[in-house]
N, C-alpha and C positions, 0 to 999 in steps of 0.2 A: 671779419668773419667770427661774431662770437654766438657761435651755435650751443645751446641749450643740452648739457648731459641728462639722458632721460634715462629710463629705470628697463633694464634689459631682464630677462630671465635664462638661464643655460642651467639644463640636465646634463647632471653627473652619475656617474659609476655608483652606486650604494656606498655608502661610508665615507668618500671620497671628497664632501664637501669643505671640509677646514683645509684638504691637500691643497684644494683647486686656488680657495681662499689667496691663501698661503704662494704657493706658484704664482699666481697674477700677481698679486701685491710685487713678488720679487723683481719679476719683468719689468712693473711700473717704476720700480725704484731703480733698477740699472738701467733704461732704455729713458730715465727721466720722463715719463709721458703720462704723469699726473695731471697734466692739462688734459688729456684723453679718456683715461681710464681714473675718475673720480673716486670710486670708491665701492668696496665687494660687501656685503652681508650675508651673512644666513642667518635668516627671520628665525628667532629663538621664544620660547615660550616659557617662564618661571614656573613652576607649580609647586603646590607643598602637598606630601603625601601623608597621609596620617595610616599608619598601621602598627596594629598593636601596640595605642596607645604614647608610640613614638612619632613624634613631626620630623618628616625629613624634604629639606630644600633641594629642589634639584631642577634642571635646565634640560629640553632637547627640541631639537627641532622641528620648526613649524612644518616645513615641507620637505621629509627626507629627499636626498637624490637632487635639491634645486639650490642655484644660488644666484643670488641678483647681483645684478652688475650695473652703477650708477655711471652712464659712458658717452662720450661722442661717436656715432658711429661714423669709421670712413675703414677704408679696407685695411688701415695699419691693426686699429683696435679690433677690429672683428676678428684677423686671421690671429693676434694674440691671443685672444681669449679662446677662439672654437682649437685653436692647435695648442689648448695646455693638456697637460697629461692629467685624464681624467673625467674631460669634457667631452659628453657626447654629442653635444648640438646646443644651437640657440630651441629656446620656444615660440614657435611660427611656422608658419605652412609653409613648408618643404626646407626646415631650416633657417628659411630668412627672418632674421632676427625683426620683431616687430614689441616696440617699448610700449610699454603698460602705460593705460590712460593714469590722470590723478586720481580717479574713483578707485580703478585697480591699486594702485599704491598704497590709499588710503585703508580701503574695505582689506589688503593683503597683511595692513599692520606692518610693513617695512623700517617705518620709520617711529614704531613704536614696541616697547615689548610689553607683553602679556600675562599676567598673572593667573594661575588658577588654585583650583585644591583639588585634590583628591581624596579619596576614605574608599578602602579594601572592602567594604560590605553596599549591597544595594536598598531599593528599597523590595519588602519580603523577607529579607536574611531576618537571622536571629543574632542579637547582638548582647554585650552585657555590660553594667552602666560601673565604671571603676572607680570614679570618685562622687563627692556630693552627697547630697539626699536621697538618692537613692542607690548609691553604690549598692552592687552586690546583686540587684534587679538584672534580668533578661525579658528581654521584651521584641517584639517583632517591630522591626521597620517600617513606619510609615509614611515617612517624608524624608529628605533632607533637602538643605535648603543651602548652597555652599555658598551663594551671597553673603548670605546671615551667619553663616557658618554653625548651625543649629541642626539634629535633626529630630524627628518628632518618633518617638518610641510607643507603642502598645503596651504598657506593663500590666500586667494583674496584681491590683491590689484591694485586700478585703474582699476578695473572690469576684472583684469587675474588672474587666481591662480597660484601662484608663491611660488616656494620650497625655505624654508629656513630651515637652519642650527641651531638648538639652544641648548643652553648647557641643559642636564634635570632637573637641578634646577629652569630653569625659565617657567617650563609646569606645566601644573595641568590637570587632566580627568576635564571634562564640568561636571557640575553636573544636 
């Protein structure tokens, strides 16, 4: 009987994901039933913020309140997991736990994590350019690009407003 651990989902209490984490793993490791309960995540997101001017690295998660559970379902694993402190239910209709296809897995990023950027102004804000060629310019937003990590500025110069190019380490929002 070597039945296939597939990718479950269970809502938590707000905040409460790393407890629930944490909890399961424990059970798995004293009840030895790591053949059962394969493996917990909470799908995380990378992002790097830039404000004012500072890069700062930081992590939170993709779907507050949810944590995936990589599992054999038979009713040992089930009632472990829905009776940890913390857990409000599996996701499925009326409770009954129903595993996510590999589209869902995939498209959900489970088994991958995810980079972004961030930058504290939009496009429209007025922003001002801190280093380079045109340090010292303010100019209105009119793109960014956080692929490229570029974003494209209005400045007025020699009385035209003229779009530049600039990488987003050298912006800051106007304050």
């Amino acid at each position: 009987m070597a039945e296939e651990a597939k990718w479950y989902v269970i809502h938590t209490y707000s905040g409460y994901e790393n407890k629930v984490k944490e909890n399961i793993e424990k059970v798995v490791d004293n009840r030895n039933l790591h053949d059962l309960i394969r493996e917990i995540r909470i799908p995380m997101e990378s992002y790097t913020e830039i404000k004012d001017s500072k890069t700062v690295e930081a992590e939170r998660k993709l779907f507050p309140s949810y944590v995936m559970v990589k599992m054999i379902l038979t009713d040992d694993s089930w009632y472990i997991v829905r009776n940890t402190r913390g857990v409000t239910g599996f996701v499925g209709p009326g409770s009954k736990p129903v595993p996510l296809s590999e589209k869902e897995v995939e498209a959900l990023g489970v088994d991958t994590v995810t980079r972004t950027l961030e930058v504290s102004y939009k496009v429209g804000d007025t922003v001002v350019v801190t280093t380079g060629s045109f340090e010292g310019f303010t100019g209105k937003v009119s793109a960014i690009d956080l692929e490229e990590q570029t974003v494209e500025v209005i400045v007025s110069m020699f009385g035209r407003e003229t779009p530049v190019s600039l990488p987003i380490s050298q912006i800051k929002a106007e304050d």
